[in-house]
Backbone as numpy.savetxt, mean C-alpha at the origin, in Angstrom:
# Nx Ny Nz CAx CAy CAz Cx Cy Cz
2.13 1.60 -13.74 1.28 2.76 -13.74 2.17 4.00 -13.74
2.12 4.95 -14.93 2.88 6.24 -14.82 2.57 6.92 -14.61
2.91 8.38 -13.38 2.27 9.69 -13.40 3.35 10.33 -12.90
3.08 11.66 -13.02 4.10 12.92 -12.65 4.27 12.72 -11.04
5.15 13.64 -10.55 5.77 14.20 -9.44 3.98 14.42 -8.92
3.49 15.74 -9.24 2.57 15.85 -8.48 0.71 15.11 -8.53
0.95 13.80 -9.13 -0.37 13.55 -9.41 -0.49 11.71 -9.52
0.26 11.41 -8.02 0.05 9.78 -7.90 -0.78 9.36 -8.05
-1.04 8.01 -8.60 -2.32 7.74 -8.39 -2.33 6.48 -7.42
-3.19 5.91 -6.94 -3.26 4.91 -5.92 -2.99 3.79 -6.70
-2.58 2.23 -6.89 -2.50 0.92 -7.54 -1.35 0.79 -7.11
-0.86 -0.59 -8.38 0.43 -1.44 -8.46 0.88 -0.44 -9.01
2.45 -0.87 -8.70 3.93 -0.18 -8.90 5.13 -1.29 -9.41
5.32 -0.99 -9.95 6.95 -1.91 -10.26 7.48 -1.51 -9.00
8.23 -2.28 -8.62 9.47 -1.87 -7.25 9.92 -1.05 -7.80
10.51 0.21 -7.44 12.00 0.95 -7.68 10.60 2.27 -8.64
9.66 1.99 -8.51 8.83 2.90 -9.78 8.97 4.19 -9.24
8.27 4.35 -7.59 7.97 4.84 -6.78 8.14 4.84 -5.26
7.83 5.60 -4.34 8.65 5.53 -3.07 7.95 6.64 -2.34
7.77 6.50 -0.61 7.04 6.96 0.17 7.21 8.62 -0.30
8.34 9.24 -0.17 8.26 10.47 -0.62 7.51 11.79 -1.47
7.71 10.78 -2.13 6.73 11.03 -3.36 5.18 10.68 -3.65
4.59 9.96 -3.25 3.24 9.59 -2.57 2.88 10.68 -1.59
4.03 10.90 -0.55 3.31 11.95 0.22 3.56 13.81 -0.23
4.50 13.64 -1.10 4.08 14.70 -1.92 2.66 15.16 -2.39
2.86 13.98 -2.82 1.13 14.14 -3.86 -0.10 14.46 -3.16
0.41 13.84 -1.87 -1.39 13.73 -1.21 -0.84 15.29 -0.39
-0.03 15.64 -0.50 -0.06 17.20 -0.40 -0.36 18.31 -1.08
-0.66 17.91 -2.17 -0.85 19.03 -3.53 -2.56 18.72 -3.45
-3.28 17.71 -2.67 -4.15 18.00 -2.73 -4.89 19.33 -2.19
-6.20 19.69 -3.60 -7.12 21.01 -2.92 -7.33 21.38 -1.84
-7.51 20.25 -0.69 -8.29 20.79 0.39 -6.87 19.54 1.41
-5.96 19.86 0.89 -4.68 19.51 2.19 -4.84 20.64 3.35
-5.01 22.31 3.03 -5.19 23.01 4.21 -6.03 22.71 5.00
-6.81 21.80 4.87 -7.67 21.08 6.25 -7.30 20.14 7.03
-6.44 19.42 6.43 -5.80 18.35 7.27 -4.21 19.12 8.43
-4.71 18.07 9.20 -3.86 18.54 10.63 -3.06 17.65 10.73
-3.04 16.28 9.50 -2.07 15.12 9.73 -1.46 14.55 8.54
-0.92 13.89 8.55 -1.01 12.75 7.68 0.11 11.69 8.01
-0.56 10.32 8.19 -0.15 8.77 8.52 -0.05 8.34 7.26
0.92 7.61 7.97 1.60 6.60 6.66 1.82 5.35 7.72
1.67 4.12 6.54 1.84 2.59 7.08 3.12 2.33 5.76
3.91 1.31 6.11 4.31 0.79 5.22 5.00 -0.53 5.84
4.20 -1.89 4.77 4.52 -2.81 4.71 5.74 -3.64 3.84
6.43 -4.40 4.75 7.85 -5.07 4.66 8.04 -6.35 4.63
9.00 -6.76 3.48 9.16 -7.97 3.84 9.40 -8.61 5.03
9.16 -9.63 6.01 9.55 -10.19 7.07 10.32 -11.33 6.96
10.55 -11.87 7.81 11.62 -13.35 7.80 10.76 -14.66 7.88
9.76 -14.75 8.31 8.92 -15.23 8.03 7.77 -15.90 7.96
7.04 -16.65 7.32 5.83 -16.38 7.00 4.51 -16.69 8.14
3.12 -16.70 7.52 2.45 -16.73 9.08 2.25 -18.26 9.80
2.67 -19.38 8.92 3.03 -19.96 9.40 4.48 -20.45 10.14
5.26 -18.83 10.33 6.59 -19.61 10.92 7.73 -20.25 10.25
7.77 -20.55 8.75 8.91 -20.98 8.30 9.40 -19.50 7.66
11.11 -19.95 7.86 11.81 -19.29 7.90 11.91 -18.39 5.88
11.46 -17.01 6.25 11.58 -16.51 4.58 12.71 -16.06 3.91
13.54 -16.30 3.27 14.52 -15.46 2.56 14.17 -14.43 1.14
13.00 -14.57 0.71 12.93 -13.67 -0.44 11.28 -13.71 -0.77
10.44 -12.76 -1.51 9.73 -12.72 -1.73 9.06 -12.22 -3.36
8.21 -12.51 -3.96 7.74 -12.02 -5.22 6.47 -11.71 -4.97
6.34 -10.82 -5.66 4.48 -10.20 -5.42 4.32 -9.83 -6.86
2.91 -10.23 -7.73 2.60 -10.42 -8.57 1.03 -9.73 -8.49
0.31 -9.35 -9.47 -0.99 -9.02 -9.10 -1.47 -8.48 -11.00
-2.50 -8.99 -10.57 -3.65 -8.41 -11.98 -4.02 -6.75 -11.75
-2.58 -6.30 -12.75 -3.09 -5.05 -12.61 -4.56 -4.50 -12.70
-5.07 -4.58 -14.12 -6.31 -4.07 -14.10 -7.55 -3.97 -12.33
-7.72 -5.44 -12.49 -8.39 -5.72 -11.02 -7.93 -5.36 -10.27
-6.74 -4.87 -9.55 -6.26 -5.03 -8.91 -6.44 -3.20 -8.77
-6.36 -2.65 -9.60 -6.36 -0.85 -9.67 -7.49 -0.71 -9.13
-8.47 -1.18 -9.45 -10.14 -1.14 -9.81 -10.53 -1.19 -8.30
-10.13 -2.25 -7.73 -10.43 -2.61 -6.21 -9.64 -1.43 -4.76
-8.37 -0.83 -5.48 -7.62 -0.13 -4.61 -8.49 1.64 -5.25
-8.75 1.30 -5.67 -9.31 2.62 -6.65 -10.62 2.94 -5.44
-11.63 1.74 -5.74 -12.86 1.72 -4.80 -12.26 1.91 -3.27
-11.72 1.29 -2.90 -11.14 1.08 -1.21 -10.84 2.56 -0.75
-10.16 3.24 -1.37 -9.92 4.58 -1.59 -10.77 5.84 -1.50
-11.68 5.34 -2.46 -13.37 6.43 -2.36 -13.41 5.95 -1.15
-13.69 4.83 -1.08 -14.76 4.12 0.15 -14.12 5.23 1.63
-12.85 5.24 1.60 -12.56 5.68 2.96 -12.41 7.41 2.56
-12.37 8.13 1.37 -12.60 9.40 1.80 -13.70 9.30 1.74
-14.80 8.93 2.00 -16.08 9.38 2.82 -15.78 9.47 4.03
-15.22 8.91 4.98 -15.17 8.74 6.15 -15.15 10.42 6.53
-15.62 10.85 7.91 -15.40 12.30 8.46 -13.87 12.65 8.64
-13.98 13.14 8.52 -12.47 14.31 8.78 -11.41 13.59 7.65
-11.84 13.03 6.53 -10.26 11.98 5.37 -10.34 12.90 4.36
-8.97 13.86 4.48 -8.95 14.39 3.05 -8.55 13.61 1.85
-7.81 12.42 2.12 -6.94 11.90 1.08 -6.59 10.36 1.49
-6.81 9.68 0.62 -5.91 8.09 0.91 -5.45 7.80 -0.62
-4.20 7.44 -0.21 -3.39 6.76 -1.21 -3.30 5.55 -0.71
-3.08 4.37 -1.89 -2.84 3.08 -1.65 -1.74 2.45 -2.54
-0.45 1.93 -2.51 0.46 1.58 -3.44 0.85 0.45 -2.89
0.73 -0.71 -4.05 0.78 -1.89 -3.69 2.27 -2.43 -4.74
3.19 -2.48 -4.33 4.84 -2.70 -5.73 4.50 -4.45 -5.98
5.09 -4.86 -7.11 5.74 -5.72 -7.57 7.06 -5.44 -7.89
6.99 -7.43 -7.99 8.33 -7.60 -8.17 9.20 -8.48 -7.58
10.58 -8.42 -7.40 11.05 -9.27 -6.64 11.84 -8.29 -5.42
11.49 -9.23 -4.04 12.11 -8.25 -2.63 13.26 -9.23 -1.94
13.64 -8.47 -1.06 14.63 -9.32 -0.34 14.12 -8.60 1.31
14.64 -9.72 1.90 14.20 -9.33 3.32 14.27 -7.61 3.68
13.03 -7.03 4.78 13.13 -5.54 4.47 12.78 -4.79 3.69
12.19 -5.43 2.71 12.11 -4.35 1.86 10.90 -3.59 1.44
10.22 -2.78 1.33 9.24 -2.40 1.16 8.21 -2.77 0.49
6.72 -3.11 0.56 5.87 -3.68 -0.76 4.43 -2.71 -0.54
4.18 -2.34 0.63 3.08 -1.87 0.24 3.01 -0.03 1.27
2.39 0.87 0.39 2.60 2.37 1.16 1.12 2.89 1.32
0.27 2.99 2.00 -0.93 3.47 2.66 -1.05 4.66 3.20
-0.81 5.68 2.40 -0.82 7.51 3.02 -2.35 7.60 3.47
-2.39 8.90 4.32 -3.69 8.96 4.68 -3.69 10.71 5.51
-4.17 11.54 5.19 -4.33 13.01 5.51 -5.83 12.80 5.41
-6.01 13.51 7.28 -6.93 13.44 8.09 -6.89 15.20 9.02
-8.17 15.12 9.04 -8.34 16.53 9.80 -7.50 16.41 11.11
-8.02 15.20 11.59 -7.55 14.95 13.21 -6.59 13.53 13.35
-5.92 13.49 14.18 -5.03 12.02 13.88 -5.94 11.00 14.45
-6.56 11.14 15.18 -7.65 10.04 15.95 -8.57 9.30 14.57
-8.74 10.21 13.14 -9.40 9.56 12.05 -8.54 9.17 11.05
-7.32 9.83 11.23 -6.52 9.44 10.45 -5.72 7.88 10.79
-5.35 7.16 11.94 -4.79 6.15 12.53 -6.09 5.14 12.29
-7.49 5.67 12.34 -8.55 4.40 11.64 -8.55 4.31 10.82
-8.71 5.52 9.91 -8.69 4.77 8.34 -7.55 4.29 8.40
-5.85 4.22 8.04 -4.67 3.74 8.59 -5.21 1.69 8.42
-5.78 1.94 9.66 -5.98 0.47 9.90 -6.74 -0.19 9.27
-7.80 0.62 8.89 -8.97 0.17 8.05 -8.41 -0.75 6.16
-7.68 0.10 5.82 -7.31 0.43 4.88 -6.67 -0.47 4.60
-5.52 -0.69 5.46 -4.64 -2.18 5.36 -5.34 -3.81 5.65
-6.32 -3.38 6.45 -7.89 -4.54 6.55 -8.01 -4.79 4.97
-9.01 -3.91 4.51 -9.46 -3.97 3.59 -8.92 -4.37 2.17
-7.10 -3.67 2.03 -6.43 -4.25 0.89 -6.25 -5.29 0.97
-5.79 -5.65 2.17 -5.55 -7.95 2.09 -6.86 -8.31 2.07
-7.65 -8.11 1.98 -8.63 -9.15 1.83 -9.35 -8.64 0.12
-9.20 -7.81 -0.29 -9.65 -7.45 -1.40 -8.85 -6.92 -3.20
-7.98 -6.73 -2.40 -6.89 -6.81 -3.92 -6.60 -7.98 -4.74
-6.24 -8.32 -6.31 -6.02 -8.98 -6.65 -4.13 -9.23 -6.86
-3.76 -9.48 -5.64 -2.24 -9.71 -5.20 -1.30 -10.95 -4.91
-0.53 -11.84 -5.43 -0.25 -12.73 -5.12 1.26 -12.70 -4.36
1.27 -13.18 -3.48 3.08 -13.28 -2.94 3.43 -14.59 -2.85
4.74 -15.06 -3.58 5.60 -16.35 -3.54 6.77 -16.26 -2.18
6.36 -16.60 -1.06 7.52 -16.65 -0.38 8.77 -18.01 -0.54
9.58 -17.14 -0.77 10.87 -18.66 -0.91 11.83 -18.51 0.79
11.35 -19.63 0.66 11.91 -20.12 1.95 13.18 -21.05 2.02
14.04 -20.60 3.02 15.31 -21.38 3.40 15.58 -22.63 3.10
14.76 -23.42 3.37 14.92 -25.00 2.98 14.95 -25.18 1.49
14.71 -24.09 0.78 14.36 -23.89 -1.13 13.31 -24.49 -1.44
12.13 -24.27 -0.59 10.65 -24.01 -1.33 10.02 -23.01 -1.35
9.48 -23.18 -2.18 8.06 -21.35 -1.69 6.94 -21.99 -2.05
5.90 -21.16 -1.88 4.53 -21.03 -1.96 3.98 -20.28 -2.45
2.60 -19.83 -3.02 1.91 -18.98 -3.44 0.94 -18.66 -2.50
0.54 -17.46 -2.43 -0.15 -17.02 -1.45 -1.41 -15.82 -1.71
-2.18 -15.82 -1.73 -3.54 -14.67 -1.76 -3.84 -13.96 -1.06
């Protein structure tokens, strides 16, 4: 997905496309940023490993762009309705990671931080269970898995 300096849009990313900085640029150039009193950021990392406990050395994340825009696109409206949300961004990278490394960035500018830290949570709820995202963890022993 390509866009300028000032006009991110929420979806998938190639790794290396994009980066927290710049996301929160953007959700600063928004119209009505002079209302917000905050803005939270989440960002999700590779870990060591997985939720069952075996040990991870590397990861791939794969996803149907189209669907996958479409659903982070909606998730997005859905939470600037919420009271006091000027703005949510959602950036979900592909690609291949190594332990640490960044995969997913969740901005969020809120009037008050008390609405801004729910949507926050909400938000990261809502993308795992609703994006079209796949992750291969390869694990130490030299297997991996696919994962939804």
């Amino acid at each position: 997905m390509q866009s300028n300096e000032n006009s991110v849009r929420s979806g998938i990313y190639h790794k290396g496309e994009i980066d927290l900085e710049r996301i929160i640029k953007s959700v600063k150039t928004h119209p009505e940023i002079s209302k917000a009193g905050s803005i939270h950021t989440f960002t999700g990392i590779v870990r060591d490993n997985s939720i069952k406990g075996k040990p991870v050395i590397s990861m791939k994340i794969d996803a149907y762009d189209d669907l996958a825009n479409k659903s982070i696109a909606r998730i997005c409206e859905t939470l600037k309705q919420e009271k006091g949300i000027i703005n949510v961004k959602i950036i979900h990278l592909k690609g291949d990671f190594e332990l640490s490394e960044d995969l997913v960035y969740v901005v969020v500018a809120s009037a008050h931080r008390k609405e801004g830290f729910e949507v926050i949570s909400k938000a990261v709820d809502m993308y795992k269970k609703e994006i079209a995202v796949w992750k291969r963890e390869d694990f130490s022993d030299g297997t991996s898995e696919w994962i939804h």
